[in-house]
C-alpha positions as CSV (number, residue, x, y, z in Angstrom):
1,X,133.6,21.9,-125.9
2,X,130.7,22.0,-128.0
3,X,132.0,18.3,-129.9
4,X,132.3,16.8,-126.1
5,X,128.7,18.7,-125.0
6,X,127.1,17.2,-128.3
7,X,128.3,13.9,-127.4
8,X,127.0,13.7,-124.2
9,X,123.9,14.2,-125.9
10,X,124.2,11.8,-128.3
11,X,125.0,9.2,-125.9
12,X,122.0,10.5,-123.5
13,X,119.5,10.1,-126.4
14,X,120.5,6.6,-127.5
15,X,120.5,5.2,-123.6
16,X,117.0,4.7,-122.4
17,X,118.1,6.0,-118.8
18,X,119.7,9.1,-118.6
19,X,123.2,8.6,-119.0
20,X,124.1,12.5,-118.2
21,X,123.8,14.0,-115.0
22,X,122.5,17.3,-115.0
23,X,123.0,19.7,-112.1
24,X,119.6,21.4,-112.5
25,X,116.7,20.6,-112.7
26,X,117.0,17.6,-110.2
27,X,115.4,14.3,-112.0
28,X,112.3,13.4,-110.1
29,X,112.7,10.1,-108.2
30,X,112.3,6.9,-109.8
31,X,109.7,3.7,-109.8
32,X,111.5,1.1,-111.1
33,X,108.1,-1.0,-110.4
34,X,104.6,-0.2,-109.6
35,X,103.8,-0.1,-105.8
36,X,101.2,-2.4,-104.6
37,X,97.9,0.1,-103.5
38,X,97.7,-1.8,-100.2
39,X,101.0,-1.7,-99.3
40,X,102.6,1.7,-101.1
41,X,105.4,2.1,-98.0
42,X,107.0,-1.0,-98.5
43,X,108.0,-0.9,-102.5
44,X,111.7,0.5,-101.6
45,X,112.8,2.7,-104.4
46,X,115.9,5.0,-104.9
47,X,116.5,8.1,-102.9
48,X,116.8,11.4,-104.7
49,X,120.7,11.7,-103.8
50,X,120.8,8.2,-104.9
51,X,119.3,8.9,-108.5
52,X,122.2,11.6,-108.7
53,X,125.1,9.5,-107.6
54,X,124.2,6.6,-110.0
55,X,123.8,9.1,-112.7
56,X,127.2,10.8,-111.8
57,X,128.3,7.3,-112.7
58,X,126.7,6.8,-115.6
59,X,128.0,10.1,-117.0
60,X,130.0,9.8,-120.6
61,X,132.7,11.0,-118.7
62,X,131.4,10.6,-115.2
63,X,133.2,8.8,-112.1
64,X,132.4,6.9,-109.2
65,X,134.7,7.3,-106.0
66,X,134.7,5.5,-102.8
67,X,133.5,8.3,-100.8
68,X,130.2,8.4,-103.4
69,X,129.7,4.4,-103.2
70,X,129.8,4.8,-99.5
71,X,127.1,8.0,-99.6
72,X,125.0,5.3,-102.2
73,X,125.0,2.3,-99.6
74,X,124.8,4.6,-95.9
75,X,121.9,6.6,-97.3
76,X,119.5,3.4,-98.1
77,X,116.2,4.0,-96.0
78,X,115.9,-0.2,-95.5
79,X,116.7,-3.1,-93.4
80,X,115.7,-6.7,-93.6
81,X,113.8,-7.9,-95.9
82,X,113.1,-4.4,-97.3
83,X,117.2,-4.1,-98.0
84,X,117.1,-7.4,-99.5
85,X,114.6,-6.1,-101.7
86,X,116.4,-3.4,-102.9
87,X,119.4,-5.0,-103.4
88,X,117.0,-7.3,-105.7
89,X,115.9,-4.3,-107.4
90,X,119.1,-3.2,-108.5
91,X,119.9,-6.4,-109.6
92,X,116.9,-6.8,-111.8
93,X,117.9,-2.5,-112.9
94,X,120.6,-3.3,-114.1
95,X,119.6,-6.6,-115.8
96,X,116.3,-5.5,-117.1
97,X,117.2,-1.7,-117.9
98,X,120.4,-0.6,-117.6
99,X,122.0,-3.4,-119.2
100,X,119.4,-3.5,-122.7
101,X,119.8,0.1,-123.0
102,X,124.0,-0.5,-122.9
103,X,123.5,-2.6,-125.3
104,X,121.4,-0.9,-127.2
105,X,123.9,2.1,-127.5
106,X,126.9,-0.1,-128.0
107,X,125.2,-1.9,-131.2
108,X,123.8,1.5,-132.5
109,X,127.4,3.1,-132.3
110,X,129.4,-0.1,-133.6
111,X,126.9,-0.3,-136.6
112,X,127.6,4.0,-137.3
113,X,131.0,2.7,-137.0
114,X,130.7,-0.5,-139.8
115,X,128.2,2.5,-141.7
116,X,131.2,4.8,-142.0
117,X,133.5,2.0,-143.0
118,X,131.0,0.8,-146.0
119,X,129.9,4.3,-147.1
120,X,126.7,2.7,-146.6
121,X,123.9,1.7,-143.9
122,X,125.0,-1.1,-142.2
123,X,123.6,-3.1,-139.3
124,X,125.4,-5.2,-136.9
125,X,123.9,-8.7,-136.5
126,X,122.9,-8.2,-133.1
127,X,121.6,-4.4,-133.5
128,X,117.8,-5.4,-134.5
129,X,118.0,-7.8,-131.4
130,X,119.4,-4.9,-128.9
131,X,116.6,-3.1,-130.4
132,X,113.6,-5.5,-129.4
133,X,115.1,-5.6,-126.2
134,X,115.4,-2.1,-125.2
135,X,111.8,-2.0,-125.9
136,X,110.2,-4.7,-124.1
137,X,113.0,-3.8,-120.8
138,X,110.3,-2.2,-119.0
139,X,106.6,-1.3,-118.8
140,X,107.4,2.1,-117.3
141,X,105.7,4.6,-119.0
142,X,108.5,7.3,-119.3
143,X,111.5,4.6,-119.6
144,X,109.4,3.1,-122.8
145,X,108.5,6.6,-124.3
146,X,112.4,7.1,-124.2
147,X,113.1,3.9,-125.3
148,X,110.9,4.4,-128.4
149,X,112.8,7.6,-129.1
150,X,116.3,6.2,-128.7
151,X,115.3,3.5,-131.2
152,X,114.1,6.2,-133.5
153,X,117.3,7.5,-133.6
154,X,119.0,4.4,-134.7
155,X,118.0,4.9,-138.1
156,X,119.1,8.9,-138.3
157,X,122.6,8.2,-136.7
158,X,123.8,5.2,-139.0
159,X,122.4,7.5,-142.5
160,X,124.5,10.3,-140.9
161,X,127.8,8.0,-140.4
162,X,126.8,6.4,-143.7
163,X,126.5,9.6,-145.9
164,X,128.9,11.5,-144.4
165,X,125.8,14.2,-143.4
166,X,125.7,16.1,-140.0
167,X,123.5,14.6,-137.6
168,X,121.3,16.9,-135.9
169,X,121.8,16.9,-132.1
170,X,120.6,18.9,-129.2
171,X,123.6,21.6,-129.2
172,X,123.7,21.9,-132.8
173,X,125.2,19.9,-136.1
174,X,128.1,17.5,-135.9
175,X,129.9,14.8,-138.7
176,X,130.2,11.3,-136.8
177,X,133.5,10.1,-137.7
178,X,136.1,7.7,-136.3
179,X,136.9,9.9,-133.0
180,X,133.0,10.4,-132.3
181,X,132.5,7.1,-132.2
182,X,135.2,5.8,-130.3
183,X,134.5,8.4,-128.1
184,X,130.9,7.6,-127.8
185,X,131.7,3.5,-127.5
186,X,134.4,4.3,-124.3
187,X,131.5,6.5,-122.7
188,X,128.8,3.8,-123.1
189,X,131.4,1.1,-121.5
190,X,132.4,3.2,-118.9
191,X,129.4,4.1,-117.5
192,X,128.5,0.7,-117.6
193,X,131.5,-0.3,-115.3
194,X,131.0,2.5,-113.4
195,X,127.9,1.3,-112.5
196,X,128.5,-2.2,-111.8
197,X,131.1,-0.7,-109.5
198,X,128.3,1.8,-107.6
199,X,125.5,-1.1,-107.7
200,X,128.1,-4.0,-105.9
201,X,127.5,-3.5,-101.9
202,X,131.2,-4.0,-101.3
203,X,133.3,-1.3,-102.8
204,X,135.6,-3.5,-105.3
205,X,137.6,-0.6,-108.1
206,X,140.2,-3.6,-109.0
207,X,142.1,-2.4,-112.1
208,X,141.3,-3.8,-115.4
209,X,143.8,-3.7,-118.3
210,X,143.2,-1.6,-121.2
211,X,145.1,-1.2,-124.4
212,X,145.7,1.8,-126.2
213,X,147.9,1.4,-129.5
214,X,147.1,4.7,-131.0
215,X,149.1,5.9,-127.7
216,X,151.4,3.2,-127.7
217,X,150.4,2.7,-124.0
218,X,148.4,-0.1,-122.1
219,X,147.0,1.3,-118.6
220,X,145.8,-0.5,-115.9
221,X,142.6,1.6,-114.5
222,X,138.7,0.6,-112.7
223,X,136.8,1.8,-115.8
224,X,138.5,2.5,-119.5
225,X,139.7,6.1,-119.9
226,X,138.1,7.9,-123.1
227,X,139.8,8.2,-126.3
228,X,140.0,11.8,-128.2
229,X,142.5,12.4,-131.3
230,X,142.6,15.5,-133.1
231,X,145.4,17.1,-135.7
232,X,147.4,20.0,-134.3
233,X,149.1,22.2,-136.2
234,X,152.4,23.6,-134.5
235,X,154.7,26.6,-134.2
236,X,156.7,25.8,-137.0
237,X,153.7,24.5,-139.1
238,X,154.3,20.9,-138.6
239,X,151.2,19.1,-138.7
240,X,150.9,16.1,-135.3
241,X,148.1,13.7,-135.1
242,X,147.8,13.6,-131.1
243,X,145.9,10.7,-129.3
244,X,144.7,11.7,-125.4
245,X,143.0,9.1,-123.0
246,X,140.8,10.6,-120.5
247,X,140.0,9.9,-117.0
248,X,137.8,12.1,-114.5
249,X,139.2,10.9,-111.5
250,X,136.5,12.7,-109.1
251,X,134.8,16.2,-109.2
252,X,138.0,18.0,-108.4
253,X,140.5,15.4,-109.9
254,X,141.4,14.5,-114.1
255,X,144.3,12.7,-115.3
256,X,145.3,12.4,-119.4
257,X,147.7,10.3,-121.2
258,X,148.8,11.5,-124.2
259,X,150.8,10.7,-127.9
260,X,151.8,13.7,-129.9
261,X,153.2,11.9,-133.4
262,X,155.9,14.0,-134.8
263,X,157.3,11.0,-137.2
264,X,156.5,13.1,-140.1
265,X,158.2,16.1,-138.5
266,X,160.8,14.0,-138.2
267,X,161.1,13.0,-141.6
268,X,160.8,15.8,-143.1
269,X,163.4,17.8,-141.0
270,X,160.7,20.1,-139.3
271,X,161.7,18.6,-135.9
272,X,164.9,19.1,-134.7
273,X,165.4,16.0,-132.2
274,X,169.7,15.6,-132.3
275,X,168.9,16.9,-128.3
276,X,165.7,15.3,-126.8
277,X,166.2,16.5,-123.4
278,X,166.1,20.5,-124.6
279,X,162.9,18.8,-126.8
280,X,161.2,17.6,-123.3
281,X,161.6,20.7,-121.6
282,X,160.2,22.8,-124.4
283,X,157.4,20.5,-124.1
284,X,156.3,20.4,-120.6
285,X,156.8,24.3,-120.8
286,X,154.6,24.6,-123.4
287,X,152.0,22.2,-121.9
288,X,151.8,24.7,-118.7
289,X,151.5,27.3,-121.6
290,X,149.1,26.6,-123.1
291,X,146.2,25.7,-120.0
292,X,147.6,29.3,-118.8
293,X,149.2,27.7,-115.6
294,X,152.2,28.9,-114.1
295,X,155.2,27.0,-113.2
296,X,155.5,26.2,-109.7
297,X,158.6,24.0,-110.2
298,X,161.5,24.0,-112.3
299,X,161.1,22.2,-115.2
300,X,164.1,19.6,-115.1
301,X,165.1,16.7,-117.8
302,X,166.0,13.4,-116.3
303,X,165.5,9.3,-117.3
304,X,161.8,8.1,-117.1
305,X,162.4,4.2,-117.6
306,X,165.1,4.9,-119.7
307,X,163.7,7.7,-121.7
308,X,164.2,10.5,-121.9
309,X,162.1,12.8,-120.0
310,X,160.9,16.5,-118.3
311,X,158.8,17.2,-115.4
312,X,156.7,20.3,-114.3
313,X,154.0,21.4,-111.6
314,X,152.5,24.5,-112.1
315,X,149.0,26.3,-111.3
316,X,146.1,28.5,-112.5
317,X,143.5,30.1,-111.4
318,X,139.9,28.9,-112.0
319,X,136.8,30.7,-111.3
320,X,137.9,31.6,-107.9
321,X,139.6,28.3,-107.2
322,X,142.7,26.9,-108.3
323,X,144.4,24.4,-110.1
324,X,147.2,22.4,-109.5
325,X,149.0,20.8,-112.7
326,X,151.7,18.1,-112.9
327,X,152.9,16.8,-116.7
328,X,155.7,14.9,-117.8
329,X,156.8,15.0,-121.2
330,X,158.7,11.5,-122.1
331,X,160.3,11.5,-125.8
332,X,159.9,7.8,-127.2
333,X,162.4,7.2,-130.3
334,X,160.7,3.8,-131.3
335,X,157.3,5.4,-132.1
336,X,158.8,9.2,-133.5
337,X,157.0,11.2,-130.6
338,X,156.4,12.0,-127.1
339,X,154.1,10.5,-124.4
340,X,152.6,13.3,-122.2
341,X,151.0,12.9,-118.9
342,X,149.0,15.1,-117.1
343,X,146.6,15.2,-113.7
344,X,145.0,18.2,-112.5
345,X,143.9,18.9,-109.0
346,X,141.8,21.3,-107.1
347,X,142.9,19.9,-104.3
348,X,146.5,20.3,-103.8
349,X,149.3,20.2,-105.6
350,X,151.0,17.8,-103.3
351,X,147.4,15.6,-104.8
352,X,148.2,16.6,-108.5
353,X,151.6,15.1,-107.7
354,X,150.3,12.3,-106.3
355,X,147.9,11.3,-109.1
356,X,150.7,11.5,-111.7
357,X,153.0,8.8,-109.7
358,X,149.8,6.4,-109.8
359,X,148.8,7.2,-113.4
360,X,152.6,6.4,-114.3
361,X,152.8,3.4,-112.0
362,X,149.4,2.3,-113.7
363,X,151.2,2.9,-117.3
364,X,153.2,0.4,-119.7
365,X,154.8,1.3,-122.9
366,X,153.9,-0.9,-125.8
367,X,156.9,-1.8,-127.7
């Protein structure tokens, strides 16, 4: 929690807008130009609810549903010319400010990625030009003060990813590696999309097609899911490199894809697979384990596009609410391991179910 909490703030510090919503205090409403003294009613200008929705959006690992794009466009005070005007104004937003300050954090991150490569500082060739940019995007006040201070953090993020030295951040230190930065690059692109999605009059969330080798999957979704991989250590000691792709779907709604690689368990004679479909069960019942849910249905083995495969529902309680939980464990011979899906719900369960037949329909094995 802290490594995702510090990266939200790594990615809010390097965007010159806020990328991270924050549920208090509310951000005071924004002038994205200055109003003309004799005519200070007619300069349209976001809505407070509209500053939190597009920041919702904008969120490393925010969302953007229908029901938000609809609040967004139904809640704009303006008509005629005045609505022309603000669509102009989002327009030039996300031309002017939102898009430099993208950029800004893309290049930053891609050259802490080519730093960490080289062992040394290195700058992509269009990071100084992202830089100049970001700074001359606005005449705001408060957007170029934060503009200056995302630039000044260019220099301390690529000597961090260079040296191998923790980089200071707002909840504390943290190593940028490989994970942190792809991490950080999905977040930046998503909200991006996210945005473009809010910021078009006519609700348009046409899936996009996203590759995902480390997970032997390609996924077709509105906005990329994020990439995490960490190194698990089982039961039996085995050591598994697992990759997870993650999508928050709405405020009550997540869905993962995962790989768990278990080729050197395999190898090595740590993982007993002569019976995958007793391998499947044990995993979905172990995945209900271990987020403390409790099986609703009964885990059964069956064929998953000719894989072998288990599937399980199950829920927990969560600070008053509860969760509903669908995974499916498939075993995939060719790669050595097993893809896992998983959608929670605080909705239904008959919703959790619903958004695992969609993520799987959205889903294609890469051979």
């Amino acid at each position: 929690m802290r490594i995702k909490l510090a990266i939200l703030a790594l990615i809010a510090a390097i965007l010159p807008t806020q990328a991270v919503a924050q549920a208090a205090p509310k951000p005071p409403p924004i002038y994205y130009a200055q109003p003309k003294p004799q005519q200070p009613a007619e300069q349209p200008r976001m809505t407070e609810r509209q500053q939190e929705i597009m920041l919702i959006a904008r969120n490393a690992d925010g969302y953007i549903t229908e029901d938000l794009h609809r609040e967004f466009w139904d809640s704009i005070p303006f008509k005629d010319r005045q609505l022309v005007e603000f669509k102009a104004l989002l327009a030039d937003l996300v031309d002017r400010v939102i898009g430099p300050s993208a950029e800004l954090g893309y290049e930053t991150w891609h050259s802490a990625d080519l730093s960490l490569r080289a062992g040394r500082v290195v700058r992509s060739e269009n990071l100084d030009a992202a830089i100049e940019a970001s700074l001359s995007a606005s005449d705001i006040p408060s957007y170029r003060e934060k503009a200056q201070e995302s630039v000044a953090s260019v220099d301390r993020i690529l000597t961090a990813a260079a040296e191998g030295t923790p980089l200071q951040t707002a909840y504390g230190p943290m190593f940028i590696n490989e994970d942190i930065i792809a991490t950080t690059l999905a977040g930046i692109k998503g909200g991006t999309r996210r945005t473009e999605l809010l910021f078009n009059p006519v609700w348009d969330p046409s899936p996009r097609l996203y590759k995902y080798p480390n997970a032997h999957v390609s996924i077709l979704a509105p906005w990329a899911l994020t990439p995490v991989s960490n190194t698990i250590t089982l039961e039996n000691g085995m050591v598994s490199d697992f990759h997870r792709l993650e999508q928050t779907v709405s405020d009550k709604q997540w869905a993962h894809v995962g790989f768990g690689d278990y080729s050197h368990g395999i190898q090595t004679g740590k993982v007993d697979l002569s019976d995958p479909s007793t391998a499947v069960l044990k995993n979905v019942r172990a995945g209900l384990k271990g987020v403390g849910a409790t099986a609703i249905s009964i885990p059964s083995a069956h064929k998953w596009r000719g894989y072998v495969s288990a599937e399980v529902s199950g829920s927990v309680d969560y600070e008053a609410e509860k969760a509903y939980v669908s995974l499916r464990s498939v075993y995939l011979p060719e790669h050595e391991g097993f893809l896992v899906f998983t959608t929670v719900s605080m909705i239904s369960l008959a919703d959790s179910q619903l958004l695992l037949d969609q993520l799987e329909a959205n889903t294609q094995v890469l051979r």
